[in-house]
PyMOL Python script that loads the backbone (N, CA, C, O; Angstrom):
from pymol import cmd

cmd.read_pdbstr("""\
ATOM      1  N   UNK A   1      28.212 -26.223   7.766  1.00  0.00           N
ATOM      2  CA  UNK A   1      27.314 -26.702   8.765  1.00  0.00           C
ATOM      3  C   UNK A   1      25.909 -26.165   8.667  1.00  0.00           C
ATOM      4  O   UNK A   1      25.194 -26.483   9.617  1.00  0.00           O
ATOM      5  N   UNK A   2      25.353 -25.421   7.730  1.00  0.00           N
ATOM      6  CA  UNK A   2      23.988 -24.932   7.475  1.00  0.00           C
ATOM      7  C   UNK A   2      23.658 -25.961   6.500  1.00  0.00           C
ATOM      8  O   UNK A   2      24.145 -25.435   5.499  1.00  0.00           O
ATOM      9  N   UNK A   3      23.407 -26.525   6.295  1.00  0.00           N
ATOM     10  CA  UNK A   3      22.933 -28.087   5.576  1.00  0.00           C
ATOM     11  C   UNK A   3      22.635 -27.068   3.884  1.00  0.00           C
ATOM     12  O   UNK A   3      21.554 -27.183   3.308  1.00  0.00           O
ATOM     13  N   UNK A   4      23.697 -26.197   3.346  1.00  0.00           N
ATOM     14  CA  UNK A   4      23.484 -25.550   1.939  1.00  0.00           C
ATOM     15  C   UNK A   4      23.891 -26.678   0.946  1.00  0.00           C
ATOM     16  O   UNK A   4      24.776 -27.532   0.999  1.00  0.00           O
ATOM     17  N   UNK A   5      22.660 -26.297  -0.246  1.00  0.00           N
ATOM     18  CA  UNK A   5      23.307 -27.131  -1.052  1.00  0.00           C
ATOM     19  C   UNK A   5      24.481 -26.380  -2.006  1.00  0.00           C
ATOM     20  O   UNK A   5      24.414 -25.181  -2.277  1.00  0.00           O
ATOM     21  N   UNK A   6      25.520 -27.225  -2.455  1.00  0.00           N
ATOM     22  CA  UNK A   6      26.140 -26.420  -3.373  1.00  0.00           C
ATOM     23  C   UNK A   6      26.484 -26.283  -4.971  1.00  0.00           C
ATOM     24  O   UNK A   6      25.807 -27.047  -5.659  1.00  0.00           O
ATOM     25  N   UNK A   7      27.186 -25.652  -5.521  1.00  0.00           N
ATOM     26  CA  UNK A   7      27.427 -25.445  -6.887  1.00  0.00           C
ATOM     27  C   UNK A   7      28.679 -26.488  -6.791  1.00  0.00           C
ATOM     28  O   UNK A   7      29.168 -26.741  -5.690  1.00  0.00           O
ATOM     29  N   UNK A   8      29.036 -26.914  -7.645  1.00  0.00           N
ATOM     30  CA  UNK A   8      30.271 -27.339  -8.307  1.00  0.00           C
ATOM     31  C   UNK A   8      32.096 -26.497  -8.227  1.00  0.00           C
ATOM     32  O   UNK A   8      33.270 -26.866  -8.206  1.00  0.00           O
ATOM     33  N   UNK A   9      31.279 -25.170  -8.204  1.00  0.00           N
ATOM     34  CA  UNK A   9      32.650 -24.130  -7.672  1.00  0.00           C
ATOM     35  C   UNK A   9      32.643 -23.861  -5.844  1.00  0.00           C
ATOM     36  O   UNK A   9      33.443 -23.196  -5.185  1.00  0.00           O
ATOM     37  N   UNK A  10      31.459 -24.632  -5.382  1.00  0.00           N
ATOM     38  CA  UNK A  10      31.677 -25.109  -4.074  1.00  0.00           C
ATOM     39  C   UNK A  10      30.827 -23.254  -3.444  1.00  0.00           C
ATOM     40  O   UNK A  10      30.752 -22.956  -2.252  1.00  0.00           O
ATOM     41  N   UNK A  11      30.354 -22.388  -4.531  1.00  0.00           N
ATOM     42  CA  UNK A  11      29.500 -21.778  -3.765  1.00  0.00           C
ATOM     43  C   UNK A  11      27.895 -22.109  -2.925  1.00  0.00           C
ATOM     44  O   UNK A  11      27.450 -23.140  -3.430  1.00  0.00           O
ATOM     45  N   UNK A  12      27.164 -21.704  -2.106  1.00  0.00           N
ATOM     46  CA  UNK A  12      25.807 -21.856  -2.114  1.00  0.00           C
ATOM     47  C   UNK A  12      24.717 -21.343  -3.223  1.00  0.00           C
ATOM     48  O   UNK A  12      24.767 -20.271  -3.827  1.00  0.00           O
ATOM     49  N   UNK A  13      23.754 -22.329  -3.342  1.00  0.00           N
ATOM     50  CA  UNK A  13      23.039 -22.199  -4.087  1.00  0.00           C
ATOM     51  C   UNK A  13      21.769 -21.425  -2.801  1.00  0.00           C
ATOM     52  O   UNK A  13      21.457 -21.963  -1.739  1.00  0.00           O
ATOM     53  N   UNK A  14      21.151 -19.849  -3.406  1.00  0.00           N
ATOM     54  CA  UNK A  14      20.492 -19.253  -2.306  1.00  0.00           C
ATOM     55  C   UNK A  14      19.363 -19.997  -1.843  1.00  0.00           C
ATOM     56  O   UNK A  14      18.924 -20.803  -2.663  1.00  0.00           O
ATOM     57  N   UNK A  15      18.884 -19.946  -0.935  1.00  0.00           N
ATOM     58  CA  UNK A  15      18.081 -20.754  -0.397  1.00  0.00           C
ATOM     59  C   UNK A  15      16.817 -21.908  -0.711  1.00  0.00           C
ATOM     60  O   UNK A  15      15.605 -21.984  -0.917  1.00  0.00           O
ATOM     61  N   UNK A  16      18.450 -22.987  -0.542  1.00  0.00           N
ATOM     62  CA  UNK A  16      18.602 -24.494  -1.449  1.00  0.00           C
ATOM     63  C   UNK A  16      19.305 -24.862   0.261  1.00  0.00           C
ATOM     64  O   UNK A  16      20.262 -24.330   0.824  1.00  0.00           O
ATOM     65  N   UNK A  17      18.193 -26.203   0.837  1.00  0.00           N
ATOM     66  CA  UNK A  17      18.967 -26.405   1.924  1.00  0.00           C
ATOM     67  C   UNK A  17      18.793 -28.090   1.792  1.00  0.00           C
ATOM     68  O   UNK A  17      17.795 -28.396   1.139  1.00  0.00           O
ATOM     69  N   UNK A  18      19.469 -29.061   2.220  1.00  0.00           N
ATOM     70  CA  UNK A  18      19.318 -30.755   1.313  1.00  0.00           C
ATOM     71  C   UNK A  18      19.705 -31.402   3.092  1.00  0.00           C
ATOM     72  O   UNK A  18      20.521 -31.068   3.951  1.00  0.00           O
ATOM     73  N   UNK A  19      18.847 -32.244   3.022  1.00  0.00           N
ATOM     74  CA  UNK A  19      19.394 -33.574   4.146  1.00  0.00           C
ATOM     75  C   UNK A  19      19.066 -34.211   3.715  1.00  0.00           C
ATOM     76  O   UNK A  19      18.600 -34.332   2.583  1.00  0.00           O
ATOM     77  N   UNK A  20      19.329 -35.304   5.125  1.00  0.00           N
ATOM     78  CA  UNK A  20      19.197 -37.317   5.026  1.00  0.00           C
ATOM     79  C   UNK A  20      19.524 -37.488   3.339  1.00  0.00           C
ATOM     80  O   UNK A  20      20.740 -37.438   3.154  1.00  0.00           O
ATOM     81  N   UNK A  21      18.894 -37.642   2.313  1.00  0.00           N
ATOM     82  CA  UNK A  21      19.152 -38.899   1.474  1.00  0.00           C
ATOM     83  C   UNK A  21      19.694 -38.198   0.110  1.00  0.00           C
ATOM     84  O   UNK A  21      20.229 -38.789  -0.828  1.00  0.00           O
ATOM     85  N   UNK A  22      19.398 -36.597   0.229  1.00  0.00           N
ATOM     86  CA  UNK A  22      19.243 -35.630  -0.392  1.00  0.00           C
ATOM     87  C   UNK A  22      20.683 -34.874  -0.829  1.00  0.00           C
ATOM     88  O   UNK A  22      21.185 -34.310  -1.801  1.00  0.00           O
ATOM     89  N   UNK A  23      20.989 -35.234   0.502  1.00  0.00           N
ATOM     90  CA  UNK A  23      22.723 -34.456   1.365  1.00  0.00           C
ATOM     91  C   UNK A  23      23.992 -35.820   0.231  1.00  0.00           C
ATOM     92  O   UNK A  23      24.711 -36.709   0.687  1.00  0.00           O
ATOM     93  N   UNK A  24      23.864 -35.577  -0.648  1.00  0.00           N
ATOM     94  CA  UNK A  24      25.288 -36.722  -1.342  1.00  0.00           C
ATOM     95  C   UNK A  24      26.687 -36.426  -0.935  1.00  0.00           C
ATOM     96  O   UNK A  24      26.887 -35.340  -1.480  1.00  0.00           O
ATOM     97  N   UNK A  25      27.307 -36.611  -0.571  1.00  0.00           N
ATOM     98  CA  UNK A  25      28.730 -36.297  -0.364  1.00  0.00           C
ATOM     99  C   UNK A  25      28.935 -36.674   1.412  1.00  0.00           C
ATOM    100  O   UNK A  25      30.073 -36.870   1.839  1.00  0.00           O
ATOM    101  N   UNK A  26      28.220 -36.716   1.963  1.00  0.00           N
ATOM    102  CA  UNK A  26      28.292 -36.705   3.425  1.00  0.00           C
ATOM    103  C   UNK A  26      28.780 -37.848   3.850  1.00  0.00           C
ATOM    104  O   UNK A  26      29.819 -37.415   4.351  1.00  0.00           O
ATOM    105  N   UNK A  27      28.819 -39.178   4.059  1.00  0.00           N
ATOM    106  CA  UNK A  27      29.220 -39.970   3.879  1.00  0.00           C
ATOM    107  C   UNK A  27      29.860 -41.376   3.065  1.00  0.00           C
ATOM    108  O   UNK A  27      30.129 -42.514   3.447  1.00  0.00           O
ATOM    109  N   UNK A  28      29.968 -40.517   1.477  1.00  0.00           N
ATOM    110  CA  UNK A  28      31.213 -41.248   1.021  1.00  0.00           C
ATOM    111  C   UNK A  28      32.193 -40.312  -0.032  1.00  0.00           C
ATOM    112  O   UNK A  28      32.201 -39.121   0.279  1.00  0.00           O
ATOM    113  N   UNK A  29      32.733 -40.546  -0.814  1.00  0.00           N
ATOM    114  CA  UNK A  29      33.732 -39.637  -1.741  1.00  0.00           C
ATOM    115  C   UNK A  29      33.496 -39.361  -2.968  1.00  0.00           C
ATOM    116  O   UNK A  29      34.007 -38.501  -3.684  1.00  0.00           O
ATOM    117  N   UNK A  30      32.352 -40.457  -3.281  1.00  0.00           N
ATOM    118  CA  UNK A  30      31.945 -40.957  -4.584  1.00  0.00           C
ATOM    119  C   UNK A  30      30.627 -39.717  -5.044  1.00  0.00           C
ATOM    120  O   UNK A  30      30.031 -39.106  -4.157  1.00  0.00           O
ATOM    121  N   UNK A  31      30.306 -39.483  -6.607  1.00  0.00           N
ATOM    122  CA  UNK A  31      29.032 -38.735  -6.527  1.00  0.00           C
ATOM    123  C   UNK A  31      28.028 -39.613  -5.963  1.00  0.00           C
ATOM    124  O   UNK A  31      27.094 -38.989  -5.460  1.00  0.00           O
ATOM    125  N   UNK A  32      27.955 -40.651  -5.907  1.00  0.00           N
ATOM    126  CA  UNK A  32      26.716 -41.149  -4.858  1.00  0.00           C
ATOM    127  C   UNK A  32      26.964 -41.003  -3.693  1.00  0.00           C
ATOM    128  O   UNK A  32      25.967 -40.824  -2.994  1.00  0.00           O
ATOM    129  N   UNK A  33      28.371 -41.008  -2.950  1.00  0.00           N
ATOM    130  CA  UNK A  33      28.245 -40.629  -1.771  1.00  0.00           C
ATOM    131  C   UNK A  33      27.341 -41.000  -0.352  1.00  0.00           C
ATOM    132  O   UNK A  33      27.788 -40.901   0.791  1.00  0.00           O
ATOM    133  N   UNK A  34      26.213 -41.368  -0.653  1.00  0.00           N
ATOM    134  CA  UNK A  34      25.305 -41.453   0.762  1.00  0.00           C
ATOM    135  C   UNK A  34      25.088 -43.419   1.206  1.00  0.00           C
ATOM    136  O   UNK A  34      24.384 -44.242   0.620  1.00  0.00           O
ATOM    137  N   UNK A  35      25.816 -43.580   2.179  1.00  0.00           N
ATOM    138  CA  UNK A  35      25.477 -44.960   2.510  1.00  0.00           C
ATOM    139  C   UNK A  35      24.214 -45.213   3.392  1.00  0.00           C
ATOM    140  O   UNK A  35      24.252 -44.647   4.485  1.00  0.00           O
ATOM    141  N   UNK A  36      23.480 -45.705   3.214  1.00  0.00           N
ATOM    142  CA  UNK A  36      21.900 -46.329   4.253  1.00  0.00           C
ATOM    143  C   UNK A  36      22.218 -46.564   5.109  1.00  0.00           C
ATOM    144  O   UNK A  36      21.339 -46.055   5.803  1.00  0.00           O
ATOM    145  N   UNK A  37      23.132 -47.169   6.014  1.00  0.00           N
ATOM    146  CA  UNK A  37      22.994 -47.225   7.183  1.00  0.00           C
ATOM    147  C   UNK A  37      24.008 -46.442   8.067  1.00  0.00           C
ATOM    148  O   UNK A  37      24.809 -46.908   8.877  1.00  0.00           O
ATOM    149  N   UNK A  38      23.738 -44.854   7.647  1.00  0.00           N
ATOM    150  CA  UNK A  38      24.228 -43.316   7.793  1.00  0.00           C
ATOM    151  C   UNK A  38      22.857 -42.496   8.070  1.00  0.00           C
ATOM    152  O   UNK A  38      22.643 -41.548   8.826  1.00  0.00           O
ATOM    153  N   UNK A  39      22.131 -43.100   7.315  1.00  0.00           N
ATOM    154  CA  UNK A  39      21.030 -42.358   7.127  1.00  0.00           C
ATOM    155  C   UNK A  39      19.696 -41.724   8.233  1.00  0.00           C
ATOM    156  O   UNK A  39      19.183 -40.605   8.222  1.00  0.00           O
ATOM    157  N   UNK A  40      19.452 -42.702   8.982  1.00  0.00           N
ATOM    158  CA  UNK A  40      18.837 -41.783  10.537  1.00  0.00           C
ATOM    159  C   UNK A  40      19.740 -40.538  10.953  1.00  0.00           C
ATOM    160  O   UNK A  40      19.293 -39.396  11.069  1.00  0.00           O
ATOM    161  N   UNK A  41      21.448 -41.006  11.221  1.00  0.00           N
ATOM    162  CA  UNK A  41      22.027 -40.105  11.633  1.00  0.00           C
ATOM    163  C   UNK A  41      22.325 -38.502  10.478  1.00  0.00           C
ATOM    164  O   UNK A  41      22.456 -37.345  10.876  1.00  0.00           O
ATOM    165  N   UNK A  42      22.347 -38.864   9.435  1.00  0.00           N
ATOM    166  CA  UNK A  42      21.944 -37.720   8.432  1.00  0.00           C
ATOM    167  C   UNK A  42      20.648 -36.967   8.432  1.00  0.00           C
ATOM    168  O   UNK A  42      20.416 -35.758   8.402  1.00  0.00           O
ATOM    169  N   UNK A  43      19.912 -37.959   8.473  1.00  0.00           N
ATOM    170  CA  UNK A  43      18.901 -37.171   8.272  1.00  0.00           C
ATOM    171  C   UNK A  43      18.477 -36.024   9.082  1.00  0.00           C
ATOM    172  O   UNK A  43      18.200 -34.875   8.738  1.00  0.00           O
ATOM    173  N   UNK A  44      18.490 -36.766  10.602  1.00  0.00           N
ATOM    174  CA  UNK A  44      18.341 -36.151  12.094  1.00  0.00           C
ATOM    175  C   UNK A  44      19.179 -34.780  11.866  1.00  0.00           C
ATOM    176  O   UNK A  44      18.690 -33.651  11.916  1.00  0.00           O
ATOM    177  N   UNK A  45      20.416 -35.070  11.629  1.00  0.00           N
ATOM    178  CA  UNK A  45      21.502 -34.085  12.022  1.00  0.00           C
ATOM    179  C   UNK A  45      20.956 -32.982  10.962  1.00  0.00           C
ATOM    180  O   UNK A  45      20.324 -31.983  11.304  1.00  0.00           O
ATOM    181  N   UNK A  46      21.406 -33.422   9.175  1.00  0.00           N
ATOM    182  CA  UNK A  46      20.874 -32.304   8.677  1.00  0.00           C
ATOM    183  C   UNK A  46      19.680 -31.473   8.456  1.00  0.00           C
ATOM    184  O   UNK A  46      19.536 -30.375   7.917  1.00  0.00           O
ATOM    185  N   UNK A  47      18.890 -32.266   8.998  1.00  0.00           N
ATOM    186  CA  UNK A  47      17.164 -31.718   9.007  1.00  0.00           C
ATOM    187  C   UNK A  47      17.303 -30.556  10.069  1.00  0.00           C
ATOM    188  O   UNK A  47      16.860 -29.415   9.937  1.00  0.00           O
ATOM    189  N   UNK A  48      17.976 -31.045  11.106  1.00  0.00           N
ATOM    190  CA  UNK A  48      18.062 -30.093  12.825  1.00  0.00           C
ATOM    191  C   UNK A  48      18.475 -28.415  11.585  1.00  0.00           C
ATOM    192  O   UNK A  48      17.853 -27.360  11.468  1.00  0.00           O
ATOM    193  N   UNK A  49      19.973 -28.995  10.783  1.00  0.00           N
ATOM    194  CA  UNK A  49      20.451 -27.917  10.793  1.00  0.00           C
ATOM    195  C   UNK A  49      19.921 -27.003   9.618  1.00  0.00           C
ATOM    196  O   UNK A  49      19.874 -25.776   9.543  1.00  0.00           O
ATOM    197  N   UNK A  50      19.545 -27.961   8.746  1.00  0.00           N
ATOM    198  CA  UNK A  50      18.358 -26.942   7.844  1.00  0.00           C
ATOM    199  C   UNK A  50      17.351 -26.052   8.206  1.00  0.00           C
ATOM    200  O   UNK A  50      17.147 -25.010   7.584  1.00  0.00           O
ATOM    201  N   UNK A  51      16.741 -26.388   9.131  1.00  0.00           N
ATOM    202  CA  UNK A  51      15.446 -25.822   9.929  1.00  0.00           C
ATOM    203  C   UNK A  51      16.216 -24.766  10.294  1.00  0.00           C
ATOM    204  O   UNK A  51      15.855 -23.739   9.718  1.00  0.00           O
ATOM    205  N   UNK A  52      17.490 -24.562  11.308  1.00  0.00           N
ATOM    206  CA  UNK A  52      18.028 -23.960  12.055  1.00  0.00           C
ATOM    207  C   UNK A  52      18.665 -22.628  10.943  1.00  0.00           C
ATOM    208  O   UNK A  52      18.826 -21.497  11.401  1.00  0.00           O
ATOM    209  N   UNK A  53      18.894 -22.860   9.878  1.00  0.00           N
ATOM    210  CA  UNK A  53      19.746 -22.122   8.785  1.00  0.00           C
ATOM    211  C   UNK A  53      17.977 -21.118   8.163  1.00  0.00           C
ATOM    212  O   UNK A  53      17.806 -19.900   8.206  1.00  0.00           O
ATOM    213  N   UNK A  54      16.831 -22.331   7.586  1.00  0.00           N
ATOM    214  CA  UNK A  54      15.794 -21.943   7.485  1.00  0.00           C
ATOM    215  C   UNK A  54      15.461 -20.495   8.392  1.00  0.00           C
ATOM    216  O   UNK A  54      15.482 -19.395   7.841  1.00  0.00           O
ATOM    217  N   UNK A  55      15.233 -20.624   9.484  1.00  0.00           N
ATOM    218  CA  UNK A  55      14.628 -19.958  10.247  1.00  0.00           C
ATOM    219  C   UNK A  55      15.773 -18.977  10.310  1.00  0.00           C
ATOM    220  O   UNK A  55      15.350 -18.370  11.293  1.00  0.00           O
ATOM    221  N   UNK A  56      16.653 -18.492  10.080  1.00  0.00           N
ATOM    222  CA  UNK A  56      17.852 -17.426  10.068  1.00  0.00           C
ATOM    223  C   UNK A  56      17.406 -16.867   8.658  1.00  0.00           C
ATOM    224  O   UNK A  56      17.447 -15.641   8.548  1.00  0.00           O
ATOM    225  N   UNK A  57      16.963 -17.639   7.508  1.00  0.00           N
ATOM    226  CA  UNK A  57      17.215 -16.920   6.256  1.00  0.00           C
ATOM    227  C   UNK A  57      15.629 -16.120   6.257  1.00  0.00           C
ATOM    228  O   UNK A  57      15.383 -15.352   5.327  1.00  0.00           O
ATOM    229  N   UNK A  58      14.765 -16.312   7.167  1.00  0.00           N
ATOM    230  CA  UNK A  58      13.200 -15.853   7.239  1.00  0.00           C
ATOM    231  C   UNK A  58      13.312 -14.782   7.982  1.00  0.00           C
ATOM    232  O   UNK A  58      12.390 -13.973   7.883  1.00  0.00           O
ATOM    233  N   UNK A  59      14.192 -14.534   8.714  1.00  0.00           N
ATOM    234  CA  UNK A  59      14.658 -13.421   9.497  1.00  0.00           C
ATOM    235  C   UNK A  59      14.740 -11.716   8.854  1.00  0.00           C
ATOM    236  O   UNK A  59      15.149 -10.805   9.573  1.00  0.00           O
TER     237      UNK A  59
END
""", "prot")
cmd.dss("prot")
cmd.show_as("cartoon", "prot")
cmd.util.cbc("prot")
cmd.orient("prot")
């Protein structure tokens, strides 16, 4: 839920944070993963939580 991007072994990459169109996997299974009309609600959501993860890692 910190909008991290990740590695392939499913660790975080250090401060690497991805939304809206950026975020692949979020709404489908496929490596493309991201459908368009998902996308306000992605974006909104993971932008909120990037900022929110952002401002913790400036800390």
């Amino acid at each position: 839920g910190e909008a991290r991007v990740l590695r392939h072994d499913g660790t975080a990459l250090p401060n690497l944070l991805a939304g809206g169109g950026a975020a692949c996997g979020v709404s489908g299974s496929h490596d493309w993963g991201y459908l368009s009309g998902n996308g306000l609600l992605t974006a909104a959501t993971l932008g909120y939580r990037a900022g929110v993860t952002a401002a913790k890692l400036l800390r």
